[in-house]
mmCIF file of the N, C-alpha and C atoms, coordinates in Angstrom:
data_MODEL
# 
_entry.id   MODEL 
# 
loop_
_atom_site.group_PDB 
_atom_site.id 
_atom_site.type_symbol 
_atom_site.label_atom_id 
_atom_site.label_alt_id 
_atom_site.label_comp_id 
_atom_site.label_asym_id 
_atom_site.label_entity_id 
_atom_site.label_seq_id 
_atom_site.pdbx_PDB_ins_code 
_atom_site.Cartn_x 
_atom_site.Cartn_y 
_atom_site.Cartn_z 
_atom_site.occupancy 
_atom_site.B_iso_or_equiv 
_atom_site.pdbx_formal_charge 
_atom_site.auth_seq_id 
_atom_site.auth_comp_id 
_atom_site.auth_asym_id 
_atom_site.auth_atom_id 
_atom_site.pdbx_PDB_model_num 
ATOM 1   N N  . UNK A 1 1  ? -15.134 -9.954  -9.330  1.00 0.00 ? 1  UNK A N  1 
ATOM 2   C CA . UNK A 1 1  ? -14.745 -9.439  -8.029  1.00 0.00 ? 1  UNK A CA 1 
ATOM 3   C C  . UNK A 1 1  ? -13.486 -8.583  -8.190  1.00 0.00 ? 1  UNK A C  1 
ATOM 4   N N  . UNK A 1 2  ? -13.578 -7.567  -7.712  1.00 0.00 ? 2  UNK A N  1 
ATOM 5   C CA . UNK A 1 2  ? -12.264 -6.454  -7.456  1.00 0.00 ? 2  UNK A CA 1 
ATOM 6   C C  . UNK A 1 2  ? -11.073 -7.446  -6.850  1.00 0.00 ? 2  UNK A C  1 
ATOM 7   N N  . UNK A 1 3  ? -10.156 -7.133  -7.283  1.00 0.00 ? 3  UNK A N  1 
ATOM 8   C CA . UNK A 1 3  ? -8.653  -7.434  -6.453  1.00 0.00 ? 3  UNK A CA 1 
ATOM 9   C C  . UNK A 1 3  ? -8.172  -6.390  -5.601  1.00 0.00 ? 3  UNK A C  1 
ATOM 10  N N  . UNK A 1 4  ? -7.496  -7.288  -4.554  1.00 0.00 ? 4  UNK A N  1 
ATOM 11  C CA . UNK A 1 4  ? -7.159  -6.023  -3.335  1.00 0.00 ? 4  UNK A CA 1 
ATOM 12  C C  . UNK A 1 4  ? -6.228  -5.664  -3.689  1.00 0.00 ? 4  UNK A C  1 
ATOM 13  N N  . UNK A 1 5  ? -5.708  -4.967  -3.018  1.00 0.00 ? 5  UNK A N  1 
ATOM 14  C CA . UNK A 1 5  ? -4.632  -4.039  -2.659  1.00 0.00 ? 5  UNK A CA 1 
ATOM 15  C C  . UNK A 1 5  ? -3.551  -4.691  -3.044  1.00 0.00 ? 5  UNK A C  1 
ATOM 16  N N  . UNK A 1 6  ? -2.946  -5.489  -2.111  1.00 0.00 ? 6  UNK A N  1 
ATOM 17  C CA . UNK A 1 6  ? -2.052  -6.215  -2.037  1.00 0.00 ? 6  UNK A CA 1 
ATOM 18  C C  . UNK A 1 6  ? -1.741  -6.871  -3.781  1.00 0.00 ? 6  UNK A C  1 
ATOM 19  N N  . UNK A 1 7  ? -3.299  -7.358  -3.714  1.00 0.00 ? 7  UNK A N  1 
ATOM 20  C CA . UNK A 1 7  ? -2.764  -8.519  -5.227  1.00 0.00 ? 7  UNK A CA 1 
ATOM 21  C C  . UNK A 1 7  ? -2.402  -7.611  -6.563  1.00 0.00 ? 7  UNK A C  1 
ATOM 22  N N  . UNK A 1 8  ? -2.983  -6.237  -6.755  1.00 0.00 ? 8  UNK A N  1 
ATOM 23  C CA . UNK A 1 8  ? -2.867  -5.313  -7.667  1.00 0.00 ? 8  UNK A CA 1 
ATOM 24  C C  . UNK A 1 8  ? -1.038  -5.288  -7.595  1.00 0.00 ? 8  UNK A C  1 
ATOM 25  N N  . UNK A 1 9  ? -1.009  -4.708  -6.384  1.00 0.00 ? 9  UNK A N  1 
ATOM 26  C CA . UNK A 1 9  ? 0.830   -4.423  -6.138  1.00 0.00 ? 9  UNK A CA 1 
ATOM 27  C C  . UNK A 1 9  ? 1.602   -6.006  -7.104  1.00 0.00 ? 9  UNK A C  1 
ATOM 28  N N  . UNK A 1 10 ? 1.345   -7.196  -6.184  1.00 0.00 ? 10 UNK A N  1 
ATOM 29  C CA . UNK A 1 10 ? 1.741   -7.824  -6.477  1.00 0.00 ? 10 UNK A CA 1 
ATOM 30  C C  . UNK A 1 10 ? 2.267   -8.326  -8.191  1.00 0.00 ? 10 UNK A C  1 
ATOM 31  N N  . UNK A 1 11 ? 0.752   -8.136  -8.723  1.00 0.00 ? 11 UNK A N  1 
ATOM 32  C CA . UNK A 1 11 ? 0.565   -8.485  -10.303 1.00 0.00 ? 11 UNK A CA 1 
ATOM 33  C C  . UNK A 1 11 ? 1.361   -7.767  -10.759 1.00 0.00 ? 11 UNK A C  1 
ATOM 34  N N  . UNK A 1 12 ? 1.292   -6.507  -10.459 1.00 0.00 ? 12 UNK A N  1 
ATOM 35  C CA . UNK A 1 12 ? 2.101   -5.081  -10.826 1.00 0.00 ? 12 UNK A CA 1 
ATOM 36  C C  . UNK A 1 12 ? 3.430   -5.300  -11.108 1.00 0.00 ? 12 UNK A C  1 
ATOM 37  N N  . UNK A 1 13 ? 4.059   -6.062  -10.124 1.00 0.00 ? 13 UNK A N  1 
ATOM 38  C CA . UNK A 1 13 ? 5.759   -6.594  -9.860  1.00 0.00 ? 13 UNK A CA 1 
ATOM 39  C C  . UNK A 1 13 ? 6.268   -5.854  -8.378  1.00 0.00 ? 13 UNK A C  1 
ATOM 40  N N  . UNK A 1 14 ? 5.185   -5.659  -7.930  1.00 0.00 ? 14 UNK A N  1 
ATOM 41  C CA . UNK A 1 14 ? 6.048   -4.994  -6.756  1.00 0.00 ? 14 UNK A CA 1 
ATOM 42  C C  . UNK A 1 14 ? 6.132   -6.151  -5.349  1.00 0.00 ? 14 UNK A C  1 
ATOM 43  N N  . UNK A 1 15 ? 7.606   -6.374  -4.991  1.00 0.00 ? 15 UNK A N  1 
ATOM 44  C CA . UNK A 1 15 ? 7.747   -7.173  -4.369  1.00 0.00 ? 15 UNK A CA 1 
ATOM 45  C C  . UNK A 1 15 ? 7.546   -7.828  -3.109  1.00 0.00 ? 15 UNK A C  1 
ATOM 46  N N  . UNK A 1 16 ? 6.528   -8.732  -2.818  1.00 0.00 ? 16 UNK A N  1 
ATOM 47  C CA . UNK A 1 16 ? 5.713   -9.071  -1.521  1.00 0.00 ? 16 UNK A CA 1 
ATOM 48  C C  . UNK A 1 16 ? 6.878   -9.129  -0.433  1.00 0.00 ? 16 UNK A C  1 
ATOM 49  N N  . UNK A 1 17 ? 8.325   -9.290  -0.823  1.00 0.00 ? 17 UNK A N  1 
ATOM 50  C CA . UNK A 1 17 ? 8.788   -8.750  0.869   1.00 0.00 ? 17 UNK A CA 1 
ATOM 51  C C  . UNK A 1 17 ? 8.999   -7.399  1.011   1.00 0.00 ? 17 UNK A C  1 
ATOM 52  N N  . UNK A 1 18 ? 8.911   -6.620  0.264   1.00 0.00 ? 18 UNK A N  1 
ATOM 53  C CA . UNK A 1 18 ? 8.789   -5.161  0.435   1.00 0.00 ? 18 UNK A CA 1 
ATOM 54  C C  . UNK A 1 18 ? 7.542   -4.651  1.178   1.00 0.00 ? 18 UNK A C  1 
ATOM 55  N N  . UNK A 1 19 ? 6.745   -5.521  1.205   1.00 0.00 ? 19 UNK A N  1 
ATOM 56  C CA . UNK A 1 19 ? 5.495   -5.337  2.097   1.00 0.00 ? 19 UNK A CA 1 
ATOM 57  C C  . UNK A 1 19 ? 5.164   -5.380  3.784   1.00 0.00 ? 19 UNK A C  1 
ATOM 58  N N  . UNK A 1 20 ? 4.872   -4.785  3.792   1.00 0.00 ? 20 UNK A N  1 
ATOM 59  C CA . UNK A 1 20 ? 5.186   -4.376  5.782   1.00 0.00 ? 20 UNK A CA 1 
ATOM 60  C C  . UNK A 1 20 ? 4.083   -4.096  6.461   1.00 0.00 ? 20 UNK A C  1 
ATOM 61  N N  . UNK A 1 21 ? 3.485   -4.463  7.586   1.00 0.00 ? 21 UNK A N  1 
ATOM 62  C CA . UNK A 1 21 ? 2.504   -4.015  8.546   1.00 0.00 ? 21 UNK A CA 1 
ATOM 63  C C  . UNK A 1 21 ? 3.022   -4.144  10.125  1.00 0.00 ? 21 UNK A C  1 
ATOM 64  N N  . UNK A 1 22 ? 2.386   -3.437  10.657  1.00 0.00 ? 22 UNK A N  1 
ATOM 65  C CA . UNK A 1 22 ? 2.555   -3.078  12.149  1.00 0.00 ? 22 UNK A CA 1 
ATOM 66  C C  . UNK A 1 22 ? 2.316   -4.522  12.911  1.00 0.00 ? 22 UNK A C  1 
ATOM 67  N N  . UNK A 1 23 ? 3.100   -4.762  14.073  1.00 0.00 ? 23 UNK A N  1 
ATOM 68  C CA . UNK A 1 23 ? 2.207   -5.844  14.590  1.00 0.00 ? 23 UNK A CA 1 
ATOM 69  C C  . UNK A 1 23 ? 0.990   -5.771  15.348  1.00 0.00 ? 23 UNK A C  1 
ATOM 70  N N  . UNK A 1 24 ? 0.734   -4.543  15.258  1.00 0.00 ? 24 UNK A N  1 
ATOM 71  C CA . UNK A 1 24 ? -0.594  -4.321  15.899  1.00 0.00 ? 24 UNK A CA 1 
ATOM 72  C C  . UNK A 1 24 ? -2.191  -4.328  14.901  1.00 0.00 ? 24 UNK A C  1 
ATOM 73  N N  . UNK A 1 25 ? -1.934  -4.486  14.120  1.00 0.00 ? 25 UNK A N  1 
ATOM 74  C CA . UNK A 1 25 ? -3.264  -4.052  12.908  1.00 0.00 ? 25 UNK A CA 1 
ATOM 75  C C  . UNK A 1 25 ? -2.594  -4.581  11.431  1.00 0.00 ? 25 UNK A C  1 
ATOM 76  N N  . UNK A 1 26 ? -3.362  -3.935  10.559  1.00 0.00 ? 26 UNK A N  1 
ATOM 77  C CA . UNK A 1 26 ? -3.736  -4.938  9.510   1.00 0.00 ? 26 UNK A CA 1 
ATOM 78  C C  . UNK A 1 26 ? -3.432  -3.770  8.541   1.00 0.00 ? 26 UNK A C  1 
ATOM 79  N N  . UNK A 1 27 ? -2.920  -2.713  8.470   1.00 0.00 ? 27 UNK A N  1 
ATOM 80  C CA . UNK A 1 27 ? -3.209  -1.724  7.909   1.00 0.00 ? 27 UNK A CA 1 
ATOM 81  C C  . UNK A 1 27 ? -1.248  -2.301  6.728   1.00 0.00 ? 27 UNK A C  1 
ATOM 82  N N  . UNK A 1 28 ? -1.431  -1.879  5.627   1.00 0.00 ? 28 UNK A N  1 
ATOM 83  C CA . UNK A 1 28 ? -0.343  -2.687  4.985   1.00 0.00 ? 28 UNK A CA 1 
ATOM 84  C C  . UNK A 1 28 ? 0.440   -1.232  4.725   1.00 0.00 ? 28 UNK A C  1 
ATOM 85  N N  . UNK A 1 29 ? 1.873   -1.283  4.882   1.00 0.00 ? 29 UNK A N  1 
ATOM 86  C CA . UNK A 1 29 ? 2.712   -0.485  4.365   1.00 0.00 ? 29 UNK A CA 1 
ATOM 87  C C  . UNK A 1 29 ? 4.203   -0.539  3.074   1.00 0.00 ? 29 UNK A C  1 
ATOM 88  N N  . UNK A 1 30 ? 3.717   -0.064  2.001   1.00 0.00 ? 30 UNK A N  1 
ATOM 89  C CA . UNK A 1 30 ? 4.912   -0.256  0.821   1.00 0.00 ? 30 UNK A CA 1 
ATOM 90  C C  . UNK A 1 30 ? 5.171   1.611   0.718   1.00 0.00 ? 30 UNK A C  1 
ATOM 91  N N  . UNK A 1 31 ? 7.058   1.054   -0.034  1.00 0.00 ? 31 UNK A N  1 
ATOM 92  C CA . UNK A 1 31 ? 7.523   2.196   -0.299  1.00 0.00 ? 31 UNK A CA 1 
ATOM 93  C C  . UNK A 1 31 ? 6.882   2.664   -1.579  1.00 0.00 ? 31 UNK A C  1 
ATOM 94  N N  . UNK A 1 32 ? 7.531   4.629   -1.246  1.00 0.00 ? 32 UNK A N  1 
ATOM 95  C CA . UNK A 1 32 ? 6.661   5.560   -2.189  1.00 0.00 ? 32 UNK A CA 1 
ATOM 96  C C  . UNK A 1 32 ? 7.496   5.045   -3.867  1.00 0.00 ? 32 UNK A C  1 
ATOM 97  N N  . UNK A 1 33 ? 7.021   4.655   -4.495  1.00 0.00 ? 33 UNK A N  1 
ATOM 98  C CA . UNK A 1 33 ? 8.195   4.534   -6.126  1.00 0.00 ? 33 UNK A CA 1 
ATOM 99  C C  . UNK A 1 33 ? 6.628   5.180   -7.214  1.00 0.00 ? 33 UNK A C  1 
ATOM 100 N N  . UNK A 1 34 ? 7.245   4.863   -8.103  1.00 0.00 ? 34 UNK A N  1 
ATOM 101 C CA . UNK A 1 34 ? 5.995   5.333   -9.352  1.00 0.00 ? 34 UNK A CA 1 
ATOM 102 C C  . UNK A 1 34 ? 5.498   4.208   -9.693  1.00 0.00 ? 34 UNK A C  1 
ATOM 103 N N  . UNK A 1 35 ? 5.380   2.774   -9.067  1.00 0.00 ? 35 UNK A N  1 
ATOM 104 C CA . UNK A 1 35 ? 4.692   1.632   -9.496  1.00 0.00 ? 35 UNK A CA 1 
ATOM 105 C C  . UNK A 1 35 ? 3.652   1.931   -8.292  1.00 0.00 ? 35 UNK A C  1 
ATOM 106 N N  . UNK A 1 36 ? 4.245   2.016   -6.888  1.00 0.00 ? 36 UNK A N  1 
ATOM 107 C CA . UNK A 1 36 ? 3.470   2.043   -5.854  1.00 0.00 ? 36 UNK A CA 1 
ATOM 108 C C  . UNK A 1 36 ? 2.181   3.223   -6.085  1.00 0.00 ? 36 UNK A C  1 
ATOM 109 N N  . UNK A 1 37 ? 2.705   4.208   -6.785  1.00 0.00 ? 37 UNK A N  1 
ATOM 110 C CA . UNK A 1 37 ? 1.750   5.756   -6.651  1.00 0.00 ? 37 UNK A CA 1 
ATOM 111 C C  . UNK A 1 37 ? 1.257   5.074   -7.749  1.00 0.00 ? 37 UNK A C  1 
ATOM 112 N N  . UNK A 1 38 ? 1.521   4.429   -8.894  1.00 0.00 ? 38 UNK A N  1 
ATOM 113 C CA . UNK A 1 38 ? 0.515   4.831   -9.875  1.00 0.00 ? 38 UNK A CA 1 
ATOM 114 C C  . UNK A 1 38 ? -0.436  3.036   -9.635  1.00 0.00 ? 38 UNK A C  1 
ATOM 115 N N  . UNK A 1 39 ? -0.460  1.647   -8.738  1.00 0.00 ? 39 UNK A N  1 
ATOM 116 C CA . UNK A 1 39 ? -1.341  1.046   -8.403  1.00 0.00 ? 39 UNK A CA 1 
ATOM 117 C C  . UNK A 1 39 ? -2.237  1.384   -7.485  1.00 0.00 ? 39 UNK A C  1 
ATOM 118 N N  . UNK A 1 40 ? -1.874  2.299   -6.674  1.00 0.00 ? 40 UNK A N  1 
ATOM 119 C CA . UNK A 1 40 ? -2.690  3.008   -4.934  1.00 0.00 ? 40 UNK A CA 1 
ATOM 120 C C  . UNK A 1 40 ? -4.006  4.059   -6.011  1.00 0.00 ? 40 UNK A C  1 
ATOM 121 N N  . UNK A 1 41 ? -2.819  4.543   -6.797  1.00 0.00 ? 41 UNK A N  1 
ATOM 122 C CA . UNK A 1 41 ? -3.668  5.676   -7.479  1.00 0.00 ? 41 UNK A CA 1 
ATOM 123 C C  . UNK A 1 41 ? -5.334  5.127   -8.293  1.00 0.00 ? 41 UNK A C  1 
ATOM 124 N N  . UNK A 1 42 ? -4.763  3.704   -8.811  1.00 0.00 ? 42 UNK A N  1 
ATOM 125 C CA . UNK A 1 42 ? -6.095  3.036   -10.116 1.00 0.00 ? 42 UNK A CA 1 
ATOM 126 C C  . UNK A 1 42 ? -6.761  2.650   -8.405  1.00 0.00 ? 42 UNK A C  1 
ATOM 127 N N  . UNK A 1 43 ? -6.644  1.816   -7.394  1.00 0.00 ? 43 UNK A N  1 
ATOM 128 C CA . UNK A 1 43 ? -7.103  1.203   -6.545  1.00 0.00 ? 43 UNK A CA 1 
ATOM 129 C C  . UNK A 1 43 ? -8.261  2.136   -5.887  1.00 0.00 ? 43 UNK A C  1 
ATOM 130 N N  . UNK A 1 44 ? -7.649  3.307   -5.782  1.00 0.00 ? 44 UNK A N  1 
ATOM 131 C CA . UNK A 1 44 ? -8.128  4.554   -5.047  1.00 0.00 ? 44 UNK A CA 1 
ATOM 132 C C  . UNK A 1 44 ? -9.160  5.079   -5.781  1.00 0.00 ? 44 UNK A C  1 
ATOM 133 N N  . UNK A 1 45 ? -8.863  5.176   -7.294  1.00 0.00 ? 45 UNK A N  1 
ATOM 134 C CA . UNK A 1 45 ? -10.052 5.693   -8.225  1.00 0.00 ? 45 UNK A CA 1 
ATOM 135 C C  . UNK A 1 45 ? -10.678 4.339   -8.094  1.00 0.00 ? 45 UNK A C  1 
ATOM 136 N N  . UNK A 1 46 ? -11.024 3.106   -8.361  1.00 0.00 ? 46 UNK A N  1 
ATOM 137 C CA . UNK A 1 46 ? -11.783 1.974   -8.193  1.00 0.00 ? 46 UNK A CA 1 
ATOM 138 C C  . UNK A 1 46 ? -12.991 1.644   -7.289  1.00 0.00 ? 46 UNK A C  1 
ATOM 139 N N  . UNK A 1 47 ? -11.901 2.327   -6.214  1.00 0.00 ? 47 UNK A N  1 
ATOM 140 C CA . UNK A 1 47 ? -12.878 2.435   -4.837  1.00 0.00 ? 47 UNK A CA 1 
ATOM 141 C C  . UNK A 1 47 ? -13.512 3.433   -4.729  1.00 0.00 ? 47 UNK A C  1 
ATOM 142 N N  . UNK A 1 48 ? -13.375 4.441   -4.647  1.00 0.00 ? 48 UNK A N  1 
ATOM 143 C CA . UNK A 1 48 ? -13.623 6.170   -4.927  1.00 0.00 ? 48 UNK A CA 1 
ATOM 144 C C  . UNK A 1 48 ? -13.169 6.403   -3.310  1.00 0.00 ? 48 UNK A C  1 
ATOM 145 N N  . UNK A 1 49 ? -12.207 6.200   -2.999  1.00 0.00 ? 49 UNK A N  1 
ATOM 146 C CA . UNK A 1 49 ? -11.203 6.483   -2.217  1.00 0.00 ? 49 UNK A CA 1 
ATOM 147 C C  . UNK A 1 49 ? -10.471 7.917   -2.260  1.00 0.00 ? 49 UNK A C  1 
ATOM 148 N N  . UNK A 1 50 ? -10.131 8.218   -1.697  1.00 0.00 ? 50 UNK A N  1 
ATOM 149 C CA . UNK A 1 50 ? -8.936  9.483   -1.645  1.00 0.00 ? 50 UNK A CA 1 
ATOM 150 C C  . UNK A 1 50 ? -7.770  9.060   -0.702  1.00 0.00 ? 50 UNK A C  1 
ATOM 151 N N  . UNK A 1 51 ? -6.506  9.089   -1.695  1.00 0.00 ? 51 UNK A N  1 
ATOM 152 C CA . UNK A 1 51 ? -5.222  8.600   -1.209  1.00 0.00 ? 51 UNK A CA 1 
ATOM 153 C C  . UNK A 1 51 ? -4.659  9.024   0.268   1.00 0.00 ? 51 UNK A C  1 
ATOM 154 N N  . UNK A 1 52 ? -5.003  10.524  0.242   1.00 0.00 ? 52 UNK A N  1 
ATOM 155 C CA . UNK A 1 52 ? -4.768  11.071  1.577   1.00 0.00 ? 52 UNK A CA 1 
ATOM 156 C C  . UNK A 1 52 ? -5.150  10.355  3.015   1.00 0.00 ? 52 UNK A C  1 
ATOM 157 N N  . UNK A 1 53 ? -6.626  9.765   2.673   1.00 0.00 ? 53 UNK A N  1 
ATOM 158 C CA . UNK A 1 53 ? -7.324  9.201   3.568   1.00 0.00 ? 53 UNK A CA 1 
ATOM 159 C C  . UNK A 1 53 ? -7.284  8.211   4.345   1.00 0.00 ? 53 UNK A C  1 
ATOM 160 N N  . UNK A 1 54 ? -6.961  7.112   2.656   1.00 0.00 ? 54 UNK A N  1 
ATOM 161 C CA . UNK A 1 54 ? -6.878  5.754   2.557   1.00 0.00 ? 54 UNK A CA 1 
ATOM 162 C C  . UNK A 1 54 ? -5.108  5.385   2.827   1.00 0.00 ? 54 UNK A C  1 
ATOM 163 N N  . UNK A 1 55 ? -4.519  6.245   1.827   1.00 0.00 ? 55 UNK A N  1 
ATOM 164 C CA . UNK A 1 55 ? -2.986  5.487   1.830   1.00 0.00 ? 55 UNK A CA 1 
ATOM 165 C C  . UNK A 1 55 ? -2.318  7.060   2.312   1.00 0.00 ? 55 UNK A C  1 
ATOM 166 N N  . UNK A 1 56 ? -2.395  7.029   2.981   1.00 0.00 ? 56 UNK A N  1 
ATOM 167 C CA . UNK A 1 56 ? -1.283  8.533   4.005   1.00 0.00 ? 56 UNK A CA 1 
ATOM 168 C C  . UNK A 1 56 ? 0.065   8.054   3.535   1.00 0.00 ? 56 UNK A C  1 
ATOM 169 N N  . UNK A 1 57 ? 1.137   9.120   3.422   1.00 0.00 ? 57 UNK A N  1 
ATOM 170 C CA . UNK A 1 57 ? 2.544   9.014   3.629   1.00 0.00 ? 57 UNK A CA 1 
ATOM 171 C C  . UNK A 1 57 ? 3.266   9.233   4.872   1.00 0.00 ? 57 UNK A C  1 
ATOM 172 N N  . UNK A 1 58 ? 4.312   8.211   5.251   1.00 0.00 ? 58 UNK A N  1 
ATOM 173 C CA . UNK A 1 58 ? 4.907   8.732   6.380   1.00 0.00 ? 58 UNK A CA 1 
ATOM 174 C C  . UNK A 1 58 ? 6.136   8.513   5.902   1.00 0.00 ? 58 UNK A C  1 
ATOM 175 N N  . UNK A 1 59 ? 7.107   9.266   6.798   1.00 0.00 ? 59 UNK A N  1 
ATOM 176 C CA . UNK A 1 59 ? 8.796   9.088   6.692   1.00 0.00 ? 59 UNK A CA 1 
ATOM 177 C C  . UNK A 1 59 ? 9.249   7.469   7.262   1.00 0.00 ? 59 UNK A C  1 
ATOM 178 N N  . UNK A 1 60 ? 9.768   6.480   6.898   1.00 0.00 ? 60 UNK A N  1 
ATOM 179 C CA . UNK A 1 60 ? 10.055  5.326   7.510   1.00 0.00 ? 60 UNK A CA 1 
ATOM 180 C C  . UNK A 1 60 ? 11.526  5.862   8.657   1.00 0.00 ? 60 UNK A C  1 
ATOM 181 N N  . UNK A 1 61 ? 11.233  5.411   9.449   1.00 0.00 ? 61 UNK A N  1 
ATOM 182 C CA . UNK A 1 61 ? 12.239  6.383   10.432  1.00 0.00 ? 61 UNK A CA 1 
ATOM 183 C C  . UNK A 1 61 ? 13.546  5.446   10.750  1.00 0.00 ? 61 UNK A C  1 
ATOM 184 N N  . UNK A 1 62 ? 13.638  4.604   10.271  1.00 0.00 ? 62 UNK A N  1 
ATOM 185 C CA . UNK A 1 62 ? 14.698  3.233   9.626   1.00 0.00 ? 62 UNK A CA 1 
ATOM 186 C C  . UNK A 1 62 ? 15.480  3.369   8.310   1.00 0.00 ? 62 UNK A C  1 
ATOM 187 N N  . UNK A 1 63 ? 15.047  3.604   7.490   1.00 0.00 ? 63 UNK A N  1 
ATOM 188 C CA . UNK A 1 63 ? 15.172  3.951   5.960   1.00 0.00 ? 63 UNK A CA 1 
ATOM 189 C C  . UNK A 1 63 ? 15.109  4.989   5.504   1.00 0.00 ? 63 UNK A C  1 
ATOM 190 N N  . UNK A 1 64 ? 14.279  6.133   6.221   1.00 0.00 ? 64 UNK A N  1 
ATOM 191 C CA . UNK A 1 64 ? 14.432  7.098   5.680   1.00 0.00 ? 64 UNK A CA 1 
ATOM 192 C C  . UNK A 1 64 ? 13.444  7.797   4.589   1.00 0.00 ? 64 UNK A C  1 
ATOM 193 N N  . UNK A 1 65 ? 13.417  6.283   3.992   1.00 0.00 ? 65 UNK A N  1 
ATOM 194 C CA . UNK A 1 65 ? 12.318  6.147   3.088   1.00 0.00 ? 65 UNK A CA 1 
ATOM 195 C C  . UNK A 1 65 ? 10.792  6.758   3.026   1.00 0.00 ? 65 UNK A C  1 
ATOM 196 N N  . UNK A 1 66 ? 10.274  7.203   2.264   1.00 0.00 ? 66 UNK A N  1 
ATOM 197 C CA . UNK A 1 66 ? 8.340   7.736   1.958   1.00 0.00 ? 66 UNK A CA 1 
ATOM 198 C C  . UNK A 1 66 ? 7.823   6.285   2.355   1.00 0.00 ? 66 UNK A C  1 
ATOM 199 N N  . UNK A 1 67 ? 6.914   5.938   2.662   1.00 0.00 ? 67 UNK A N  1 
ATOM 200 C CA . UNK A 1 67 ? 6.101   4.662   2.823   1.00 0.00 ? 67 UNK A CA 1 
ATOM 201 C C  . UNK A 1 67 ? 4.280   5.379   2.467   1.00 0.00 ? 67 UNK A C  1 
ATOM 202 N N  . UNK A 1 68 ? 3.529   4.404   1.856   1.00 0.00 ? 68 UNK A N  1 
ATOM 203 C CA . UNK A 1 68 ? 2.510   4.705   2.137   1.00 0.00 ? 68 UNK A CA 1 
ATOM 204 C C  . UNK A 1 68 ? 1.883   3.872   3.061   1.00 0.00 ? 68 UNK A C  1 
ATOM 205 N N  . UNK A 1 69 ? 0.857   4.140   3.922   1.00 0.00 ? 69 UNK A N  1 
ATOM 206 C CA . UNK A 1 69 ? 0.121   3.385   5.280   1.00 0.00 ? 69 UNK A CA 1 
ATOM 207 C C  . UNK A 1 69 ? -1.081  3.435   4.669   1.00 0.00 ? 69 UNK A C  1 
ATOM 208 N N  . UNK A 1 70 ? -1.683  1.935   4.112   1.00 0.00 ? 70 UNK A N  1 
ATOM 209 C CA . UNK A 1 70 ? -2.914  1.876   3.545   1.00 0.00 ? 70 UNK A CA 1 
ATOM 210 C C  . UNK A 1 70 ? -3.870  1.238   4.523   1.00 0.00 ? 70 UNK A C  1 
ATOM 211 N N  . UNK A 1 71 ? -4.333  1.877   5.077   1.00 0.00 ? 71 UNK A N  1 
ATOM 212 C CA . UNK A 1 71 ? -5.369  1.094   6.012   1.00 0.00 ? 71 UNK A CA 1 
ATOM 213 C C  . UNK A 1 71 ? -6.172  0.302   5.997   1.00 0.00 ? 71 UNK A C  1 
ATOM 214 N N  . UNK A 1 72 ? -6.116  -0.945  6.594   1.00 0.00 ? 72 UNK A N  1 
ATOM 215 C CA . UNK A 1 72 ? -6.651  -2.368  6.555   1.00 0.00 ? 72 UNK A CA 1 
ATOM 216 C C  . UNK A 1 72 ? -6.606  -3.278  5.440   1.00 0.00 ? 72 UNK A C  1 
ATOM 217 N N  . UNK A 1 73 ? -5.185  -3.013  4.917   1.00 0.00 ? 73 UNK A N  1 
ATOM 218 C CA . UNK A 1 73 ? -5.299  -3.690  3.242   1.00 0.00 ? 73 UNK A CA 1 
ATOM 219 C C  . UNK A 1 73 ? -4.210  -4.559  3.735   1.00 0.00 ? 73 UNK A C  1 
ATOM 220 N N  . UNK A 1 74 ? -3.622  -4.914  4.631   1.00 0.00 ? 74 UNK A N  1 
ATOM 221 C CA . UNK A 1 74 ? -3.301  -6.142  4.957   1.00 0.00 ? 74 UNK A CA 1 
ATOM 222 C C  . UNK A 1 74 ? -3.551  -7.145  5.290   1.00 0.00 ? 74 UNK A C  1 
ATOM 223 N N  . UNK A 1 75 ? -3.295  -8.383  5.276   1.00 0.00 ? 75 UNK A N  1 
ATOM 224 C CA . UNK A 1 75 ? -3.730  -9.897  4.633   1.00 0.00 ? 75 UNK A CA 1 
ATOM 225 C C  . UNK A 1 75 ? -2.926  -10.863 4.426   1.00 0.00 ? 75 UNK A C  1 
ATOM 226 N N  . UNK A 1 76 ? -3.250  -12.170 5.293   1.00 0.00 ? 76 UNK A N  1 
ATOM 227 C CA . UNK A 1 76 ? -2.118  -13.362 5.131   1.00 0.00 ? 76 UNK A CA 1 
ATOM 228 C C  . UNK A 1 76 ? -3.164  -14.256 4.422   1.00 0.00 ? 76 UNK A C  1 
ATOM 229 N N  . UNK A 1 77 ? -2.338  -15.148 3.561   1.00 0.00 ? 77 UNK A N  1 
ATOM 230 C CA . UNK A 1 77 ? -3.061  -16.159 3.063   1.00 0.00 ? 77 UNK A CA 1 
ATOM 231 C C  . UNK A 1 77 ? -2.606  -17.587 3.497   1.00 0.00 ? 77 UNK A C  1 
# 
């Protein structure tokens, strides 16, 4: 079975409180770094996804920060 989103990041080292979603939906948001672009990136080829689609960039308007907005790849366990 494929691993999601989330658990790829995770394994990766990227840190589950750095992880963010809206309270409205499920859609998961982490900052832009070169761990984040290059797990979105294998996830995206896996799926045959396109990043644009799947994981959009927005400005975090708090931070300042790149974020990517991966849609519906959020998940409580």
């Amino acid at each position: 079975m494929q691993k999601t989103l989330m658990e790829m990041l995770i394994e990766a080292g990227y840190p589950k409180e750095e992880m963010y979603h809206p309270s409205y939906g499920s859609d998961l948001y982490v900052y832009v770094t070169p761990l984040t672009t290059k797990v979105i990136e294998e996830w995206c080829k896996a799926h045959d996804y396109r990043m644009a689609w799947h994981c959009p960039t927005f400005k975090d308007q708090i931070t300042g920060k790149m974020m990517y907005d991966c849609a519906f790849q959020w998940y409580e366990n």
